[in-house]
PDB file of N, CA, C and O in Angstrom:
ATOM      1  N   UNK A   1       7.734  30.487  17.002  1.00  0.00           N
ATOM      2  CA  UNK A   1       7.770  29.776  15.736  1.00  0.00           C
ATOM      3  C   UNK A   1       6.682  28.703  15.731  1.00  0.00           C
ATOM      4  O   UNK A   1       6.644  27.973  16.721  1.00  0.00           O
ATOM      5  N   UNK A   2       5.775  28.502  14.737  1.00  0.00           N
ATOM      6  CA  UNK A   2       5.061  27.495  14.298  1.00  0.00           C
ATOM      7  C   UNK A   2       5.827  25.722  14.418  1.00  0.00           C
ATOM      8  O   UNK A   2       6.873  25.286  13.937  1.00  0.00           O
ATOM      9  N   UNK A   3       4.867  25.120  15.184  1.00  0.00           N
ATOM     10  CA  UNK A   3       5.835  23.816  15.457  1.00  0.00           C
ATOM     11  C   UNK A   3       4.738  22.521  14.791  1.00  0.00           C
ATOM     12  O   UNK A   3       4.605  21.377  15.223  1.00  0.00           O
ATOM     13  N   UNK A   4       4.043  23.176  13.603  1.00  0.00           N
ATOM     14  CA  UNK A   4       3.266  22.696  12.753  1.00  0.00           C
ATOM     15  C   UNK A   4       4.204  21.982  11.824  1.00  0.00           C
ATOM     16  O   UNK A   4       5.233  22.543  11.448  1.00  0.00           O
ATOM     17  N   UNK A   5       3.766  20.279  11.283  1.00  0.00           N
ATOM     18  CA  UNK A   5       4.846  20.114  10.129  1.00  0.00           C
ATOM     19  C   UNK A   5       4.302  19.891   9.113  1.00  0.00           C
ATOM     20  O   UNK A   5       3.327  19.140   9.108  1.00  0.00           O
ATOM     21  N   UNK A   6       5.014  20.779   7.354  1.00  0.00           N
ATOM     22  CA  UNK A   6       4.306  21.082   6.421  1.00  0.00           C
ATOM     23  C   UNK A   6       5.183  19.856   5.687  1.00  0.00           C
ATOM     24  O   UNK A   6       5.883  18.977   6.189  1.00  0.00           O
ATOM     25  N   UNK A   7       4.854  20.163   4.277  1.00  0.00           N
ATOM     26  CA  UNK A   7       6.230  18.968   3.619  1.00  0.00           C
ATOM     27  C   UNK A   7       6.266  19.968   2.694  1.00  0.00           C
ATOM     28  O   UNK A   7       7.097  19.567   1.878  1.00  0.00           O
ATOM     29  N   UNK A   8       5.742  21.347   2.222  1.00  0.00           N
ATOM     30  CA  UNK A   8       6.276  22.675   1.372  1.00  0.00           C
ATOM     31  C   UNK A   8       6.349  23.403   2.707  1.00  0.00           C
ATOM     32  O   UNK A   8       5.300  23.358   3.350  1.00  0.00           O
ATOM     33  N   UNK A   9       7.514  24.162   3.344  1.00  0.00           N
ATOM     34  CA  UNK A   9       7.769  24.774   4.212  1.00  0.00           C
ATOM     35  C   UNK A   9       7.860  25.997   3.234  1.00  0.00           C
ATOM     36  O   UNK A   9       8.260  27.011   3.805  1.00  0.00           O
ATOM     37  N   UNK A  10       7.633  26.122   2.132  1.00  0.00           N
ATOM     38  CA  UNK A  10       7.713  27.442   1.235  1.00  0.00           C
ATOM     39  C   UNK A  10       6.816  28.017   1.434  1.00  0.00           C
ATOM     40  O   UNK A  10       6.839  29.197   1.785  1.00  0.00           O
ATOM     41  N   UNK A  11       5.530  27.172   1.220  1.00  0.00           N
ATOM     42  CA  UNK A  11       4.420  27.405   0.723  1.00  0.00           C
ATOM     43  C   UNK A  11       3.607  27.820   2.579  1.00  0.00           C
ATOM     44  O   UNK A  11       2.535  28.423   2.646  1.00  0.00           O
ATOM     45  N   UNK A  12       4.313  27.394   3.761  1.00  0.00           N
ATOM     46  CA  UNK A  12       3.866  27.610   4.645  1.00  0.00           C
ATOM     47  C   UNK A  12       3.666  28.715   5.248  1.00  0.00           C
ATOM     48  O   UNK A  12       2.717  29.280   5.792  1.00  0.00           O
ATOM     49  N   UNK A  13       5.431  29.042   4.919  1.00  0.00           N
ATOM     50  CA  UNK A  13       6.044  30.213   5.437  1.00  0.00           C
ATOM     51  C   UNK A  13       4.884  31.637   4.821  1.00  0.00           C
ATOM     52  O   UNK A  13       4.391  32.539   5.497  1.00  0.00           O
ATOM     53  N   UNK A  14       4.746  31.378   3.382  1.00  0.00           N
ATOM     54  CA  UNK A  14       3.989  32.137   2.524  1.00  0.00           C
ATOM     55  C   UNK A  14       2.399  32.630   3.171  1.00  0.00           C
ATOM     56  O   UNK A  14       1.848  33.721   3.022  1.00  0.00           O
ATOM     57  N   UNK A  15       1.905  31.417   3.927  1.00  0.00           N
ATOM     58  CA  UNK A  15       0.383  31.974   4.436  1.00  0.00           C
ATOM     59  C   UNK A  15       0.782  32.220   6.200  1.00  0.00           C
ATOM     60  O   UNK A  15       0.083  32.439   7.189  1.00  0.00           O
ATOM     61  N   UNK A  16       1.873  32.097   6.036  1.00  0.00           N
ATOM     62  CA  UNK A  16       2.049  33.262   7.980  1.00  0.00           C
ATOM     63  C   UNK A  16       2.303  34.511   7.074  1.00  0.00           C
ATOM     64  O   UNK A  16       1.701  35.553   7.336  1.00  0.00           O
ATOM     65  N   UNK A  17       2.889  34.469   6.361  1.00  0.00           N
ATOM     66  CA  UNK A  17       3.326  36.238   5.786  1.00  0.00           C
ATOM     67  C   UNK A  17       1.821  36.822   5.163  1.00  0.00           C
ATOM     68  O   UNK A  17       1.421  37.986   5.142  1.00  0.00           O
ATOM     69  N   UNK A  18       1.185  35.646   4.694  1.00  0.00           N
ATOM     70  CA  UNK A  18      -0.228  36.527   4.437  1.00  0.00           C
ATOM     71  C   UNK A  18      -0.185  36.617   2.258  1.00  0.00           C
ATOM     72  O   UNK A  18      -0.965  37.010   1.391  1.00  0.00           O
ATOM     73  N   UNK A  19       1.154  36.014   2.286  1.00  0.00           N
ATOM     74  CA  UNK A  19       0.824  36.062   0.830  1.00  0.00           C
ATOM     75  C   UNK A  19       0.189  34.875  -0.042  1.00  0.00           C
ATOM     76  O   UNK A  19       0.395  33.675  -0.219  1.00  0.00           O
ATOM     77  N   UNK A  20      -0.917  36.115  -0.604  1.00  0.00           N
ATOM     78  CA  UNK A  20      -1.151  35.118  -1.659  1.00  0.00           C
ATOM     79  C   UNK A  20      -0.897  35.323  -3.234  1.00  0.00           C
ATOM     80  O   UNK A  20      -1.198  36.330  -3.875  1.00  0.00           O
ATOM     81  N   UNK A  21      -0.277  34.151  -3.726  1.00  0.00           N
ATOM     82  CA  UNK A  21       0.586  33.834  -5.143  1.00  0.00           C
ATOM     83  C   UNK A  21      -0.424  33.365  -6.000  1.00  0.00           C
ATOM     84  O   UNK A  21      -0.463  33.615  -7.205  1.00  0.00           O
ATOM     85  N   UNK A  22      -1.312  32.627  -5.332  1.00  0.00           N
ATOM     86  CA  UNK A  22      -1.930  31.863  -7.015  1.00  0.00           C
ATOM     87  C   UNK A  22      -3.516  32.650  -7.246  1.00  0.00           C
ATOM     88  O   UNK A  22      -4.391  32.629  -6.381  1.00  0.00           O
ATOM     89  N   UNK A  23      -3.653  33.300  -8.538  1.00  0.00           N
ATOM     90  CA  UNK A  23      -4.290  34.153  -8.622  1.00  0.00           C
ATOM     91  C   UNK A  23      -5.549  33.948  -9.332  1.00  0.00           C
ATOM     92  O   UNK A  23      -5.332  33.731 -10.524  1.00  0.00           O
ATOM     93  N   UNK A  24      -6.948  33.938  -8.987  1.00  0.00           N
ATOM     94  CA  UNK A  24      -7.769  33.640 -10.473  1.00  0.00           C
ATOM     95  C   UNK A  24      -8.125  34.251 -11.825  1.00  0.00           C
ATOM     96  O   UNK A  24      -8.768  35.279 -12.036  1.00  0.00           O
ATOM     97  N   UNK A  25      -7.675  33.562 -12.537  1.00  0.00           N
ATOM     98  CA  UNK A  25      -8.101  34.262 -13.721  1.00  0.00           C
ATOM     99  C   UNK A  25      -9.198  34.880 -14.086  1.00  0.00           C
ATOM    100  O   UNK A  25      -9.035  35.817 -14.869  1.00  0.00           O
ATOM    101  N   UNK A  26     -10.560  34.571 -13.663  1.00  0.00           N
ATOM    102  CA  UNK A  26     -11.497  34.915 -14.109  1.00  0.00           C
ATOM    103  C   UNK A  26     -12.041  36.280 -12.645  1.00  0.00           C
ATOM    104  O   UNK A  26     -13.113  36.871 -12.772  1.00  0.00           O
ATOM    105  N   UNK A  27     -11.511  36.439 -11.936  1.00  0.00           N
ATOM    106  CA  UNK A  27     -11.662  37.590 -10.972  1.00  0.00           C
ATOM    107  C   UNK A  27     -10.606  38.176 -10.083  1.00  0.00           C
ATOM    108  O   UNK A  27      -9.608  37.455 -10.091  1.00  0.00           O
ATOM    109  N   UNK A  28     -10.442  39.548  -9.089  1.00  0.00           N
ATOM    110  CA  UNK A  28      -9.596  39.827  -8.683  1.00  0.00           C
ATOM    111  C   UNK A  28      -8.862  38.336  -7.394  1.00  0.00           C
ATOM    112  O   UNK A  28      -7.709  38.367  -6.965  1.00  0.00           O
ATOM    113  N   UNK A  29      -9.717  37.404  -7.099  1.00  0.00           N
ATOM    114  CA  UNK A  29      -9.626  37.140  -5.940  1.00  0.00           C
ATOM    115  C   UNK A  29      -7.753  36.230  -6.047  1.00  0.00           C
ATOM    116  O   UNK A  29      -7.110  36.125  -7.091  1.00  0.00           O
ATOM    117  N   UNK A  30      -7.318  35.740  -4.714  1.00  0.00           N
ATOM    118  CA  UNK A  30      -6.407  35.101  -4.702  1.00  0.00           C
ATOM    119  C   UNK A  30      -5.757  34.402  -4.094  1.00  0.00           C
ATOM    120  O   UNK A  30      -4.994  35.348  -4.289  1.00  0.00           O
ATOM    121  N   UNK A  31      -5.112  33.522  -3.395  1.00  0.00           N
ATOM    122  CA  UNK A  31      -4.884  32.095  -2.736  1.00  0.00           C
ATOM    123  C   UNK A  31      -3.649  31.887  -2.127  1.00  0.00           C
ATOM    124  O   UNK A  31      -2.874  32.818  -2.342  1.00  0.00           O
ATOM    125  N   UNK A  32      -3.322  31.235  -1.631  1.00  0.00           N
ATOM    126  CA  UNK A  32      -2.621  30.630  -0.845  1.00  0.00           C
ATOM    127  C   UNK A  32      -2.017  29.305  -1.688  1.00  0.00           C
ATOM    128  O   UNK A  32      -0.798  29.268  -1.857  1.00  0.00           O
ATOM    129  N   UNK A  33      -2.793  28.294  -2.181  1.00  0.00           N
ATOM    130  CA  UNK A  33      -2.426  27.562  -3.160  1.00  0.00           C
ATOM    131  C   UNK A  33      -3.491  27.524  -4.035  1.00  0.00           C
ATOM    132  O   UNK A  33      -4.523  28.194  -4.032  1.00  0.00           O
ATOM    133  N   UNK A  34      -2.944  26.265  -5.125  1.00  0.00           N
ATOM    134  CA  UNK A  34      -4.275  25.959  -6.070  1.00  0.00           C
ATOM    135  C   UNK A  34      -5.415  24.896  -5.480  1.00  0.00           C
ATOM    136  O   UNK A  34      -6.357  24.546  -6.191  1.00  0.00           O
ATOM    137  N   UNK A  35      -5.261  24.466  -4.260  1.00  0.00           N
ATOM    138  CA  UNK A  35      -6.915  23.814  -3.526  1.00  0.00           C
ATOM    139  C   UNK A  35      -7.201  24.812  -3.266  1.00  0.00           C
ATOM    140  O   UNK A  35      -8.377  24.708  -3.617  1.00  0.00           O
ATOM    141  N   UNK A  36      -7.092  26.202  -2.769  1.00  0.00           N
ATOM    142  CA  UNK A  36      -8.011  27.064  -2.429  1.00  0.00           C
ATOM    143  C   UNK A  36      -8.997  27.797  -3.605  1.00  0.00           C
ATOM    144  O   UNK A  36     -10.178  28.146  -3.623  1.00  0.00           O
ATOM    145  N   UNK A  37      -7.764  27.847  -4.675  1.00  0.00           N
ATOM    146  CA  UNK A  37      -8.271  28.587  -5.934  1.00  0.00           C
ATOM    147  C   UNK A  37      -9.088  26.882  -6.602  1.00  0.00           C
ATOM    148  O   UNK A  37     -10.245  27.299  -6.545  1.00  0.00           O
ATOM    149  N   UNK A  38      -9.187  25.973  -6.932  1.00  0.00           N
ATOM    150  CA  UNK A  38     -10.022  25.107  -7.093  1.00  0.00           C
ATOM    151  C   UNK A  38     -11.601  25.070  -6.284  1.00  0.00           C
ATOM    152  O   UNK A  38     -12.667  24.783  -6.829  1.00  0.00           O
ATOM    153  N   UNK A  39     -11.416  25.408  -4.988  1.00  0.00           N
ATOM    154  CA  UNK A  39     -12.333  25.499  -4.007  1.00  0.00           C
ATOM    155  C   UNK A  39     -13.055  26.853  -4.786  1.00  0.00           C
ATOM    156  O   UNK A  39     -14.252  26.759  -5.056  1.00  0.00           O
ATOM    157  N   UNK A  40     -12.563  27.691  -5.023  1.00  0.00           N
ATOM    158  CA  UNK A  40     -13.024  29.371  -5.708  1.00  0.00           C
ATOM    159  C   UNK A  40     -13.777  29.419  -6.715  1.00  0.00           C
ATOM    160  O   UNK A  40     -14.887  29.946  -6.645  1.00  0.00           O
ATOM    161  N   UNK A  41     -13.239  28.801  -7.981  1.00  0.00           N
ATOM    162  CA  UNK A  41     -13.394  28.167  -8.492  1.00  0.00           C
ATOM    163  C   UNK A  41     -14.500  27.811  -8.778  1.00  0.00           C
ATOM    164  O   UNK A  41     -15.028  28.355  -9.747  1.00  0.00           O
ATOM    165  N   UNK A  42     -15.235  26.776  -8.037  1.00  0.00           N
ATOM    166  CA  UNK A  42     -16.283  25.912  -8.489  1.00  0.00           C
ATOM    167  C   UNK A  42     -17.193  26.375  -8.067  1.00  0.00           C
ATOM    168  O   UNK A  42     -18.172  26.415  -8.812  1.00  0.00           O
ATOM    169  N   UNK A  43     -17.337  27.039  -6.455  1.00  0.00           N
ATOM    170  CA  UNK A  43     -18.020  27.915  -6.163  1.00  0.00           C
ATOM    171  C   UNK A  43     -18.579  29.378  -6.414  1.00  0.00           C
ATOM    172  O   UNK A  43     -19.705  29.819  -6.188  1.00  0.00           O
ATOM    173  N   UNK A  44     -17.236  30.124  -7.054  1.00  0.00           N
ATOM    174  CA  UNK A  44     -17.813  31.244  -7.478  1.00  0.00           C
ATOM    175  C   UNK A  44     -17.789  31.585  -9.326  1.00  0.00           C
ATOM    176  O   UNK A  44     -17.954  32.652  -9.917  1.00  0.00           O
ATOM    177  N   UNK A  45     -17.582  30.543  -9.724  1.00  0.00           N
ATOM    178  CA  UNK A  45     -17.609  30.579 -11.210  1.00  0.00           C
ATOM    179  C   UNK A  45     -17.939  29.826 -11.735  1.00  0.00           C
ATOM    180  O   UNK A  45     -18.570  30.085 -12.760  1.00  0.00           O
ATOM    181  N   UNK A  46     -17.689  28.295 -11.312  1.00  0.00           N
ATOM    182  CA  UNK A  46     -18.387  26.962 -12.573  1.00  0.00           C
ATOM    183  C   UNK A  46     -19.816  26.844 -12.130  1.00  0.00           C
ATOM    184  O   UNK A  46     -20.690  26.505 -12.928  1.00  0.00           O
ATOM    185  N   UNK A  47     -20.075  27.122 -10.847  1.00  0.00           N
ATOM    186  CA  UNK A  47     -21.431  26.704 -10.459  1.00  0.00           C
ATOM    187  C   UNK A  47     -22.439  28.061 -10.272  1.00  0.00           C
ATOM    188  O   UNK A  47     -23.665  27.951 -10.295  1.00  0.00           O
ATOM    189  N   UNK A  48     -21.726  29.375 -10.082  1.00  0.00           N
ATOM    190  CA  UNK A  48     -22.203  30.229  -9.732  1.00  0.00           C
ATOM    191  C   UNK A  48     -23.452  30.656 -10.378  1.00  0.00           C
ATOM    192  O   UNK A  48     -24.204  30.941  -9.447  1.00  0.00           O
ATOM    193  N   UNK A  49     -24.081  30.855 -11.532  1.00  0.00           N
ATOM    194  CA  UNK A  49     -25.344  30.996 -11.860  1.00  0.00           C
ATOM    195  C   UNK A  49     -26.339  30.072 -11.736  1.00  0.00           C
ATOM    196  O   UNK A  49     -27.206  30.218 -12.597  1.00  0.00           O
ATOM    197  N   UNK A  50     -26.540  29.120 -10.931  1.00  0.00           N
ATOM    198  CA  UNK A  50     -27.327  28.148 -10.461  1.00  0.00           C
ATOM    199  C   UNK A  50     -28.256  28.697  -9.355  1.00  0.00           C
ATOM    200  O   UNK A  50     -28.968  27.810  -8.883  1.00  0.00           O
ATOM    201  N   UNK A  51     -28.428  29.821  -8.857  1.00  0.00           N
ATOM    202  CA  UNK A  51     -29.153  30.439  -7.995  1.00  0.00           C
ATOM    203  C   UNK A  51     -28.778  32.361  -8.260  1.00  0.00           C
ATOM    204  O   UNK A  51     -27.668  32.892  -8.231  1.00  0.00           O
ATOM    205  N   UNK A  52     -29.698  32.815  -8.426  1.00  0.00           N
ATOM    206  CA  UNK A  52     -29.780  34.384  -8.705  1.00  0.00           C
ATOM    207  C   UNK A  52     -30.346  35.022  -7.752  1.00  0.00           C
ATOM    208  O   UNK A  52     -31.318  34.515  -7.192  1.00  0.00           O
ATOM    209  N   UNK A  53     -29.808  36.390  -7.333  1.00  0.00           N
ATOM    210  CA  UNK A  53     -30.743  36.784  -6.494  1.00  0.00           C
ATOM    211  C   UNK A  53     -31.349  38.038  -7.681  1.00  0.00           C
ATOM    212  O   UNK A  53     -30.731  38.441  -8.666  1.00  0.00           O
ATOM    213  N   UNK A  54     -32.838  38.504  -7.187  1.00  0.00           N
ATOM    214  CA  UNK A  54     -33.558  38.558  -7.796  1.00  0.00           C
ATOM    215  C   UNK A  54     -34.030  40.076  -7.339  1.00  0.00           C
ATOM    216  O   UNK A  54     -34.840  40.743  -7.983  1.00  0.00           O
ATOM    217  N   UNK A  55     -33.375  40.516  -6.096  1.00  0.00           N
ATOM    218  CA  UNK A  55     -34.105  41.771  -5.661  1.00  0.00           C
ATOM    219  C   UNK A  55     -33.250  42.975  -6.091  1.00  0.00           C
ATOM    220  O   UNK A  55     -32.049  43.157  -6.289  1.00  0.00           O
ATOM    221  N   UNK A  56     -34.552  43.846  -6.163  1.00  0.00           N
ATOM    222  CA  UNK A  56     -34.064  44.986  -7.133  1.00  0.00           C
ATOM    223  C   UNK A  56     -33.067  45.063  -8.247  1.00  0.00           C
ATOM    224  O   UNK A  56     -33.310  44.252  -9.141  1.00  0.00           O
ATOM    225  N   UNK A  57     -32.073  45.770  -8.433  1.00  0.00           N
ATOM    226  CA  UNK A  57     -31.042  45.532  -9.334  1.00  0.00           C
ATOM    227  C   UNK A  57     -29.710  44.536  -9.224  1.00  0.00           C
ATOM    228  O   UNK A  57     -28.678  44.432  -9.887  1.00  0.00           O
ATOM    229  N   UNK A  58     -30.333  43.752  -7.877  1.00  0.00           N
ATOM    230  CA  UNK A  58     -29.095  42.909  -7.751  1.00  0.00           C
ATOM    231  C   UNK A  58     -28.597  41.606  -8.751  1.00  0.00           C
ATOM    232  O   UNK A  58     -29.533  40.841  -8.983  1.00  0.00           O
ATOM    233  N   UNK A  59     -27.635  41.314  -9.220  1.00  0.00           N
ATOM    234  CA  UNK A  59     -27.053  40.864 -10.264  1.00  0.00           C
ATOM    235  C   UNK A  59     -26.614  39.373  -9.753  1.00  0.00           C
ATOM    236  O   UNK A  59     -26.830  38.381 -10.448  1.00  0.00           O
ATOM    237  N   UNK A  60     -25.959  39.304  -8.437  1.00  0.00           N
ATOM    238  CA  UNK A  60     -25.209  38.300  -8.057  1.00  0.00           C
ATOM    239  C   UNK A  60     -25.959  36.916  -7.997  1.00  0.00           C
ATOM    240  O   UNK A  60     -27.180  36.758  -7.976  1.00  0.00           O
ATOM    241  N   UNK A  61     -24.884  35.850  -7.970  1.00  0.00           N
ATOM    242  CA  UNK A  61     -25.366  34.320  -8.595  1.00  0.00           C
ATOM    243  C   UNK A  61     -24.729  33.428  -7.430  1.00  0.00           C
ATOM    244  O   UNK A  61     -23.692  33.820  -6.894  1.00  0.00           O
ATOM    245  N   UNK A  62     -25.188  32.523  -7.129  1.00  0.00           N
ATOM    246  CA  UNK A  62     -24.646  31.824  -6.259  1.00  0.00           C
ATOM    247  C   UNK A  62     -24.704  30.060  -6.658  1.00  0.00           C
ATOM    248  O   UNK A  62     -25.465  29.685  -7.550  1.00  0.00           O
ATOM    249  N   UNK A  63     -23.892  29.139  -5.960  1.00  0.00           N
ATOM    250  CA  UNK A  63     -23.779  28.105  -6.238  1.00  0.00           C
ATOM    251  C   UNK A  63     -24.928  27.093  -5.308  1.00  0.00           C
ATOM    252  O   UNK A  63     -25.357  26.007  -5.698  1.00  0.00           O
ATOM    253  N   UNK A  64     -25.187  27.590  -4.346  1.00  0.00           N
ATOM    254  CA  UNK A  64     -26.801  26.960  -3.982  1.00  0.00           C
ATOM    255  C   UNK A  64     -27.830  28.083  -2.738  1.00  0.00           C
ATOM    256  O   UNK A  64     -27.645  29.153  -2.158  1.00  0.00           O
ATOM    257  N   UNK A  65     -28.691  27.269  -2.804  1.00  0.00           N
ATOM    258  CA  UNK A  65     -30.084  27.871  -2.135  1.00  0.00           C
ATOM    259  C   UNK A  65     -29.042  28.465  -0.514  1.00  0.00           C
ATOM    260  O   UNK A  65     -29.129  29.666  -0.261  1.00  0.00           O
ATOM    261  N   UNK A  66     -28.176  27.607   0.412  1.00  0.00           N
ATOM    262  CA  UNK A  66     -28.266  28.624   1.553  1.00  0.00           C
ATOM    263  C   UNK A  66     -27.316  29.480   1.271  1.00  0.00           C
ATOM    264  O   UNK A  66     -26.941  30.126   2.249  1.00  0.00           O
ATOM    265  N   UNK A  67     -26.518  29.836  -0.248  1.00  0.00           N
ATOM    266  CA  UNK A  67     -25.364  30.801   0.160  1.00  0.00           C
ATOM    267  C   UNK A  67     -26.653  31.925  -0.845  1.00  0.00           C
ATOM    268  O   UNK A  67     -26.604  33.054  -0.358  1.00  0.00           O
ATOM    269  N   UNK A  68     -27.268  31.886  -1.545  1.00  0.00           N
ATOM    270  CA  UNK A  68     -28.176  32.427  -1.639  1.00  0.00           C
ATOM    271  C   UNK A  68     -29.285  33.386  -0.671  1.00  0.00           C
ATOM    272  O   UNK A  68     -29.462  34.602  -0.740  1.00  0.00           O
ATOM    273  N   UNK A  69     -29.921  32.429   0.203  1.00  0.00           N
ATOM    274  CA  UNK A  69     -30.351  33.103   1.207  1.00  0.00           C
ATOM    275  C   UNK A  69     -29.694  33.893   2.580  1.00  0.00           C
ATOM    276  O   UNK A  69     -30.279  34.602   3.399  1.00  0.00           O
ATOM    277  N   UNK A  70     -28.470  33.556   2.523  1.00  0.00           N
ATOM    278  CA  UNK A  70     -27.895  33.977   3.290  1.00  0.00           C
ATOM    279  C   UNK A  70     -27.291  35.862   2.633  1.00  0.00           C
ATOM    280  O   UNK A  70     -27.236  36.903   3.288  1.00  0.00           O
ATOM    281  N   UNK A  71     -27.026  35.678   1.514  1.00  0.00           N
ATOM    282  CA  UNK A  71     -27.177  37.012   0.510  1.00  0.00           C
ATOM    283  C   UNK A  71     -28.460  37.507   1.209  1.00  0.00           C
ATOM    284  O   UNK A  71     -28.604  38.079   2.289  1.00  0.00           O
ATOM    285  N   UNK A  72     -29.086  37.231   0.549  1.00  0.00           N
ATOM    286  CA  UNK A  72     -30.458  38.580   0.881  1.00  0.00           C
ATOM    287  C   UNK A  72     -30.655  38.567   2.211  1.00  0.00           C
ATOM    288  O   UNK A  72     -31.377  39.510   2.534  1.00  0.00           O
ATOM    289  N   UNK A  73     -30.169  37.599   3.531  1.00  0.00           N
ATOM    290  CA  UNK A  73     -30.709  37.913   4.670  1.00  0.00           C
ATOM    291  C   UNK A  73     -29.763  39.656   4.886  1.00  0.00           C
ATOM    292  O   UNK A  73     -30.086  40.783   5.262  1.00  0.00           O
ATOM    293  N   UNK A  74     -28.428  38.944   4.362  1.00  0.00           N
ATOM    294  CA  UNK A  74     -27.459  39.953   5.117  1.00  0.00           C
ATOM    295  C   UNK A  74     -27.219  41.460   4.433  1.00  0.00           C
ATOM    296  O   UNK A  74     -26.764  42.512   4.884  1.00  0.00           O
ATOM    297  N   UNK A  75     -27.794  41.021   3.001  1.00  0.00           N
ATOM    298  CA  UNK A  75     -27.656  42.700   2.148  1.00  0.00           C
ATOM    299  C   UNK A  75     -29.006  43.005   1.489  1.00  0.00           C
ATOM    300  O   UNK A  75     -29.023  43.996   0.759  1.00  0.00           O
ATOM    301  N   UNK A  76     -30.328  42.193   1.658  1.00  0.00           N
ATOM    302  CA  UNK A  76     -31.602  42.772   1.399  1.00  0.00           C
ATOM    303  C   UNK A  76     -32.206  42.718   2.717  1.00  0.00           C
ATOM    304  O   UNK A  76     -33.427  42.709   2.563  1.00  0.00           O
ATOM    305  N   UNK A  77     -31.860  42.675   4.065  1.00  0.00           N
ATOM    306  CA  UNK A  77     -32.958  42.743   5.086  1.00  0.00           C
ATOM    307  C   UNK A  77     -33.882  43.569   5.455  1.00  0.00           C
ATOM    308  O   UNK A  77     -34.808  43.369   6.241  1.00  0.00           O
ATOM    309  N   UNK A  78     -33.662  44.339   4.975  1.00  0.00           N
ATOM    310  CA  UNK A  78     -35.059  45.640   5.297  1.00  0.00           C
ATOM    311  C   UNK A  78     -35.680  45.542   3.869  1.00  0.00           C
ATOM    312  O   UNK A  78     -36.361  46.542   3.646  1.00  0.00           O
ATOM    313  N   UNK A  79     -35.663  44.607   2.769  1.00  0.00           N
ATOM    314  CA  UNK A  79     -36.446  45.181   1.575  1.00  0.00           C
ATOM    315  C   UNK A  79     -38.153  44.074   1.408  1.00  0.00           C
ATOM    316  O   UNK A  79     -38.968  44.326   0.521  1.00  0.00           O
TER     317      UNK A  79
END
């Protein structure tokens, strides 16, 4: 047993079982609580077109320059 102390033992129990309840609206993704989905959030939707990647037909947007470059290192490296 976890001898961690929460003050929602609901909400604890919930991320040992692996579920996640709070869901985003604007994509499939989903959370554990609402700081994670806030964290989601800002990063992959309020800020997300602030950096584009640009190679070939790729579409995706990112919230700054290293999650950007880190995109094309890991899914354009041979281009």
């Amino acid at each position: 047993m976890c001898s961690k102390y929460f003050p929602n033992i609901k909400l604890h129990m919930l991320k040992h079982a692996g579920m996640r309840t709070v869901k985003c609206e604007l994509c499939p993704s989903s959370f554990f609580d609402l700081k994670g989905l806030s964290t989601h959030v800002n990063f992959r939707h309020k800020f997300a077109d602030k950096y584009k990647c640009t190679i070939n037909d790729c579409t995706l947007k990112f919230p700054s320059q290293p999650m950007l470059d880190y995109h094309v290192m890991r899914y354009h490296k041979s281009m």
